[in-house]
N, C-alpha and C positions, 0 to 999 in steps of 0.2 A: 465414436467420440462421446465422452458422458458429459454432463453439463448437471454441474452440480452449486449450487448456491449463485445460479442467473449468470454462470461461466463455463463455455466448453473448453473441456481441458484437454490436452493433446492426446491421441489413443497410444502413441507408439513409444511414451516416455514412461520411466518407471516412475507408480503411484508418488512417490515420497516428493520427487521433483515437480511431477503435474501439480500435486495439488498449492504450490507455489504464484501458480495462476492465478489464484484467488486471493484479492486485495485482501489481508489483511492475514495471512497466513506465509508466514516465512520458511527457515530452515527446523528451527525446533518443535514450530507447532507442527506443521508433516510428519516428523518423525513420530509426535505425543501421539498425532489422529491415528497413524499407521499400526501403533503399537497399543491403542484403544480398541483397533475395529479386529486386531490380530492378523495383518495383511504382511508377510514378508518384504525385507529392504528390496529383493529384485524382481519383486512382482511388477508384471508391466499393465497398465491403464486398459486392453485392450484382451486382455486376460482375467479381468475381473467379472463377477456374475453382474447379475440384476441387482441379487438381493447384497452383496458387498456392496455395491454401489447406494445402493437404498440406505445401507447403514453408514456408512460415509457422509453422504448428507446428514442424517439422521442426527449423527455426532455433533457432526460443525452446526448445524439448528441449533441444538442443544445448549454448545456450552463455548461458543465460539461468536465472537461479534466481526461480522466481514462484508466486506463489499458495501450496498448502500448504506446502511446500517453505521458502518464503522465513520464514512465517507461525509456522512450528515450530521455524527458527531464531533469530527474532526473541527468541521465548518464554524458549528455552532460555539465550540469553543473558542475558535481566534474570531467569529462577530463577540463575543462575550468579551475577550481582552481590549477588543477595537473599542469597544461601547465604554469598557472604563475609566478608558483613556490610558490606563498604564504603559507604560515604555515600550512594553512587547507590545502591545496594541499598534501605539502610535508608529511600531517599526515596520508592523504589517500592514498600515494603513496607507505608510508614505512606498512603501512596496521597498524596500532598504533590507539588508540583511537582520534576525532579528538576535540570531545567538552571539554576537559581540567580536565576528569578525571584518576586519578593515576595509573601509572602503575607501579610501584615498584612491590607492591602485585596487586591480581584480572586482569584485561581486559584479561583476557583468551578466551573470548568468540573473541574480537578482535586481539587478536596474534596467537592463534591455541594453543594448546596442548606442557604443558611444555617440555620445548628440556633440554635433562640431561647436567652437565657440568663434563667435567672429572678433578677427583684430588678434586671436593668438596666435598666431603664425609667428616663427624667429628664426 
């Protein structure tokens, strides 16, 4: 198992999908790394050397922001909207969805679990 940027990534998955593990690295950026470091689409995780794997990290050090890094800037930016007070602030402050979809019905997954009201029953 390589553990590369403070995540082990699974040995027995091919490289392009493992490195998907890694907060902040999708589908296009594994492809970009893969095709940086020169590593074939079916190269598998557990078939790699040392020194591949060295350069892999090496890569995403480089020129890639992920994991805590990415995780800390995330953060800072919605305390920075909160602090403004701006509408996306105040959306993620009162914990409400913030991109301008309906809450009348649904965003349950953004308000928590319906709270009963007393006297509504009919």
């Amino acid at each position: 198992m390589a553990r590369i940027a403070g995540v082990n990534i699974p040995a027995n998955k091919r490289v392009e999908i493992a490195l998907r593990y890694i907060h902040g690295i999708g589908p296009a950026k594994a492809t970009e790394i893969c095709g940086k470091v020169g590593i074939p689409r079916e190269r598998r995780v557990n078939e790699l050397s040392d020194a591949e794997v060295l350069q892999i990290r090496e890569t995403i050090d480089a020129g890639y922001m992920v994991e805590g890094d990415l995780r800390r800037e995330v953060a800072v930016n919605i305390k920075r909207l909160m602090d403004m007070g701006c509408y996306r602030g105040l959306r993620h402050r009162r914990g409400l969805p913030v991109r301008g979809q309906r809450t009348h019905t649904n965003a349950r997954t953004r308000k928590g679990p319906a709270k009963p009201i007393a006297g509504k029953k009919k």
